[in-house]
C-alpha positions in Angstrom: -5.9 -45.5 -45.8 -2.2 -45.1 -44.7 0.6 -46.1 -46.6 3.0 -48.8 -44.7 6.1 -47.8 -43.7 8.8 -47.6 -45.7 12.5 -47.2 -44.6 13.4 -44.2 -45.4 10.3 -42.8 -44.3 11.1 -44.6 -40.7 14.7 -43.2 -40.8 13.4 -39.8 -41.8 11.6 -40.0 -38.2 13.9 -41.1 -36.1 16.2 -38.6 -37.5 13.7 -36.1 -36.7 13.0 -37.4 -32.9 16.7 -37.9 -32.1 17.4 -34.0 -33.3 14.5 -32.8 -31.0 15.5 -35.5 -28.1 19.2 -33.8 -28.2 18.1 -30.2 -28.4 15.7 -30.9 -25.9 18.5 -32.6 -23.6 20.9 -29.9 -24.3 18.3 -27.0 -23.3 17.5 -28.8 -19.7 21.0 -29.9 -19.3 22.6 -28.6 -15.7 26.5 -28.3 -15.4 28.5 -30.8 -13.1 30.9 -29.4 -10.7 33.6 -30.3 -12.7 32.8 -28.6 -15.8 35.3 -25.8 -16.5 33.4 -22.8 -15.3 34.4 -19.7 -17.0 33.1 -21.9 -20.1 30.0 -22.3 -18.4 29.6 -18.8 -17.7 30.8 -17.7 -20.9 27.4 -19.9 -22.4 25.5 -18.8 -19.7 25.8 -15.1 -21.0 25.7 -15.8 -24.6 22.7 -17.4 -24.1 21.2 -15.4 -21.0 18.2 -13.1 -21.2 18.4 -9.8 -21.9 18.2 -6.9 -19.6 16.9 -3.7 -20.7 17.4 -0.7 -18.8 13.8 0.3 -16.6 11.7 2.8 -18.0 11.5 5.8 -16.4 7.6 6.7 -15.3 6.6 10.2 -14.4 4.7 10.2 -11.1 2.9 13.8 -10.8 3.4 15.0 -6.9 0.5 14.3 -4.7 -1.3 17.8 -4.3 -1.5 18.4 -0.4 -5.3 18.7 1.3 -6.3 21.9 2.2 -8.7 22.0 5.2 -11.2 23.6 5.3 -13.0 23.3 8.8 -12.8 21.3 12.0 -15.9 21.4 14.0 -16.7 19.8 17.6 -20.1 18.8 17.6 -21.3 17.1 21.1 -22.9 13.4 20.6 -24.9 11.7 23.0 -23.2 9.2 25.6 -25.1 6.5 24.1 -24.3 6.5 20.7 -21.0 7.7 21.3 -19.4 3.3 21.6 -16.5 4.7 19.1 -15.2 7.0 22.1 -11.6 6.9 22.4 -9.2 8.2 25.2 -6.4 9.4 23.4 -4.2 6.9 23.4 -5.8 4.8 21.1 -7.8 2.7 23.6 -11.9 2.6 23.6 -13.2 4.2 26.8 -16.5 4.8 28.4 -17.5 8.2 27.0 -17.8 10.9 29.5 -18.5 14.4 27.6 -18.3 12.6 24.4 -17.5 15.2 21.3 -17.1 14.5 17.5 -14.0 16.3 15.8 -15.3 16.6 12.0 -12.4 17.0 9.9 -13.7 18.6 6.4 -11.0 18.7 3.1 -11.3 20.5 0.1 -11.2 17.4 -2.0 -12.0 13.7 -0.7 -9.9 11.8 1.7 -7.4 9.7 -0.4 -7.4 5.8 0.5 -4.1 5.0 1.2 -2.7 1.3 2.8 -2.7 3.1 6.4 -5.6 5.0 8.4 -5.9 8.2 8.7 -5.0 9.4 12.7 -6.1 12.3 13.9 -3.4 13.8 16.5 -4.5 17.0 18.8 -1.1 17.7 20.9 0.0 14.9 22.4 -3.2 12.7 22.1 -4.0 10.4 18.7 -7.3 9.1 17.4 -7.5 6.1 15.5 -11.5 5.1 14.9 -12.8 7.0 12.6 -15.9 7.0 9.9 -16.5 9.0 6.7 -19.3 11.4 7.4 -19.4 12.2 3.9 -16.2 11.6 1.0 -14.4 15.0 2.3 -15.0 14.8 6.2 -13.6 12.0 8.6 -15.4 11.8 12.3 -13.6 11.0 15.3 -15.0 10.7 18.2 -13.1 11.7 21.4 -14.4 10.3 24.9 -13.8 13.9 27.4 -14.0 16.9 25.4 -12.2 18.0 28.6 -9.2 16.2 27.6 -8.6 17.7 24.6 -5.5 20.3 25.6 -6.3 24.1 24.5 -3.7 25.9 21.9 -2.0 22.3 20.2 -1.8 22.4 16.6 -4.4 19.1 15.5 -3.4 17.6 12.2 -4.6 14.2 10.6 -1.6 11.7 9.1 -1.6 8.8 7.4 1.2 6.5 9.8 4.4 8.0 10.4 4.8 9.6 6.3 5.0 13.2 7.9 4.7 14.3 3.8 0.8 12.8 4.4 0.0 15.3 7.6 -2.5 17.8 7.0 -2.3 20.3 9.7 -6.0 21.9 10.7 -5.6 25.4 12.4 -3.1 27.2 14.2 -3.8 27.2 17.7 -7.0 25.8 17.9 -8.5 26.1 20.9 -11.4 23.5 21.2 -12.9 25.2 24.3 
């Protein structure tokens, strides 16, 4: 059973809730406009979180993939509903041809797709063949221009493009 009340156990807590009621005021309490403001500032900072200086973290350089091969292999016209034109549109496939494109290690995953660009053309729909080799799948073999330099790139970060062969000729 609880004792009753007494006074100074009543003024004990009230004198306990009105010091936790005024810090608890003072902590939420927002400056007026007419408050002098280099004072407010001044307890702003005294008061203020603070700020330590950012941590460096070493980032190792991403290692550049090496390539290893780029094969055409021919597909069939049916199967071949991935067939693009070069400028990134799907077309009907004509002398539909798969461009392999084998790495020495796997293809990263990165936030944008690998495209594969052959001269002036770019291929955008692609599939993993395997972890190291992405297949495009180009509509006209025929279209394909003899000598350019094809390289896959992740969007425009040039530092991303692996180049395939010098003067490939994909005759």
């Amino acid at each position: 059973m609880l004792a009753p009340p007494t006074p100074a156990r009543t003024r004990g807590f009230a004198a306990v809730l009105f010091f936790a009621a005024t810090m608890i005021a003072s902590a939420c309490a927002v400056p007026s406009p007419e408050d002098d403001t280099a004072a407010v500032r001044a307890q702003a900072s005294a008061v203020g979180p603070a700020v330590l200086p950012p941590v460096p973290v070493p980032v190792a350089p991403a290692r550049p993939l090496e390539p290893v091969a780029i094969t055409l292999a021919a597909v069939d016209v049916a199967s071949a509903a991935d067939a693009e034109d070069g400028a990134g549109r799907l077309t009907s496939a004509v002398a539909a041809v798969a461009i392999d494109v084998t790495a020495s290690d796997p293809w990263p995953a990165r936030a944008l797709d690998p495209v594969l660009h052959v001269g002036p053309l770019h291929f955008h729909r692609y599939r993993y063949v395997d972890p190291r080799t992405l297949r495009f799948v180009v509509a006209d073999r025929a279209a394909l221009p003899v000598g350019a330099d094809p390289y896959v790139q992740y969007g425009p970060d040039e530092r991303s493009r692996v180049v395939m062969a010098r003067a490939w000729v994909p005759r």
